[in-house]
C-alpha positions as CSV (number, residue, x, y, z in Angstrom):
1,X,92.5,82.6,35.2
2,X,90.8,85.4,37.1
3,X,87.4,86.8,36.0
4,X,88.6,90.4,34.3
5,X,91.6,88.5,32.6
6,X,88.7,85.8,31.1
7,X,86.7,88.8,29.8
8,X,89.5,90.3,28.1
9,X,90.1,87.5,26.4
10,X,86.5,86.6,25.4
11,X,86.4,90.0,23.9
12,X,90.0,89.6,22.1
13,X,89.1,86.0,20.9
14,X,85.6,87.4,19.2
15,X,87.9,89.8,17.4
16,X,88.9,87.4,15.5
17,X,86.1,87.5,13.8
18,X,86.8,91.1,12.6
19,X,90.2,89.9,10.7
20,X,88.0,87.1,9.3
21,X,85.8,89.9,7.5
22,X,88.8,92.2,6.5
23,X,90.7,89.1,4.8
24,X,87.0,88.1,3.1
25,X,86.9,91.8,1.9
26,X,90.4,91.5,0.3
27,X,89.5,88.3,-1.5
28,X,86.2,89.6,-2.4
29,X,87.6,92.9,-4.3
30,X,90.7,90.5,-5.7
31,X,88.3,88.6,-7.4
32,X,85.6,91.1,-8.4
33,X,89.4,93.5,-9.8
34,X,89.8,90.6,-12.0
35,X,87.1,90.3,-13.5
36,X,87.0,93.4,-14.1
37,X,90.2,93.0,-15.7
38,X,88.9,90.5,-18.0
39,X,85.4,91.7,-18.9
40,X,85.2,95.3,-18.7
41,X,81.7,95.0,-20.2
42,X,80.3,93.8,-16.8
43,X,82.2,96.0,-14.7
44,X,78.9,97.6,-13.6
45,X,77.5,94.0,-12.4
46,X,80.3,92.9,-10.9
47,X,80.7,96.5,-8.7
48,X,77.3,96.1,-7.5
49,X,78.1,92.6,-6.4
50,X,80.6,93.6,-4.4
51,X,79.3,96.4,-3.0
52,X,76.9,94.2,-1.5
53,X,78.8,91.3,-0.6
54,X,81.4,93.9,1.5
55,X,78.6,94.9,3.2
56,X,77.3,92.1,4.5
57,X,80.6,90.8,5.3
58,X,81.4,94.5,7.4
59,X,78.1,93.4,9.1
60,X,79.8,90.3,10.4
61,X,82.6,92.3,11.5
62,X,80.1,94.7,13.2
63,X,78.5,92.0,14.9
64,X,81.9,90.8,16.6
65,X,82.5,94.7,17.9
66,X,79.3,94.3,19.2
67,X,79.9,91.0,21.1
68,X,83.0,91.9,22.1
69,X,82.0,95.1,23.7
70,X,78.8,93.1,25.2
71,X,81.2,90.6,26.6
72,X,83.4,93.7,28.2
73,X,80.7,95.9,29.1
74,X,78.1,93.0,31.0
75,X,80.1,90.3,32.2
């Protein structure tokens, strides 16, 4: 494999990481919907929780654009 085809795929395979955080996201708002659903007395709690929690995991998902465009960019 040459050199430019092994950095394209570096930067495709740490992209992965980006559908990793998008699938986390949907599970996090599935679960924070239902219990919503159930309780809608601690609706405000819950939002809050998951505001927070999709933040951190965009920030994973920010992190692998970063790498990926490090790995394209320097190598």
């Amino acid at each position: 494999m040459e050199a430019e085809a092994a950095k394209y795929f570096g930067a495709g395979l740490t992209m992965m990481g980006a559908i990793g955080a998008g699938l986390g996201i949907g599970v996090l708002v599935n679960g924070a919907m239902q219990g919503i659903s159930r309780n809608p007395e601690a609706s405000g709690t819950l939002q809050m929780n998951m505001i927070i929690g999709i933040a951190f995991t965009e920030a994973i998902a920010i992190y692998c654009l970063v790498v990926a465009l490090l790995i394209l960019l320097v190598a």
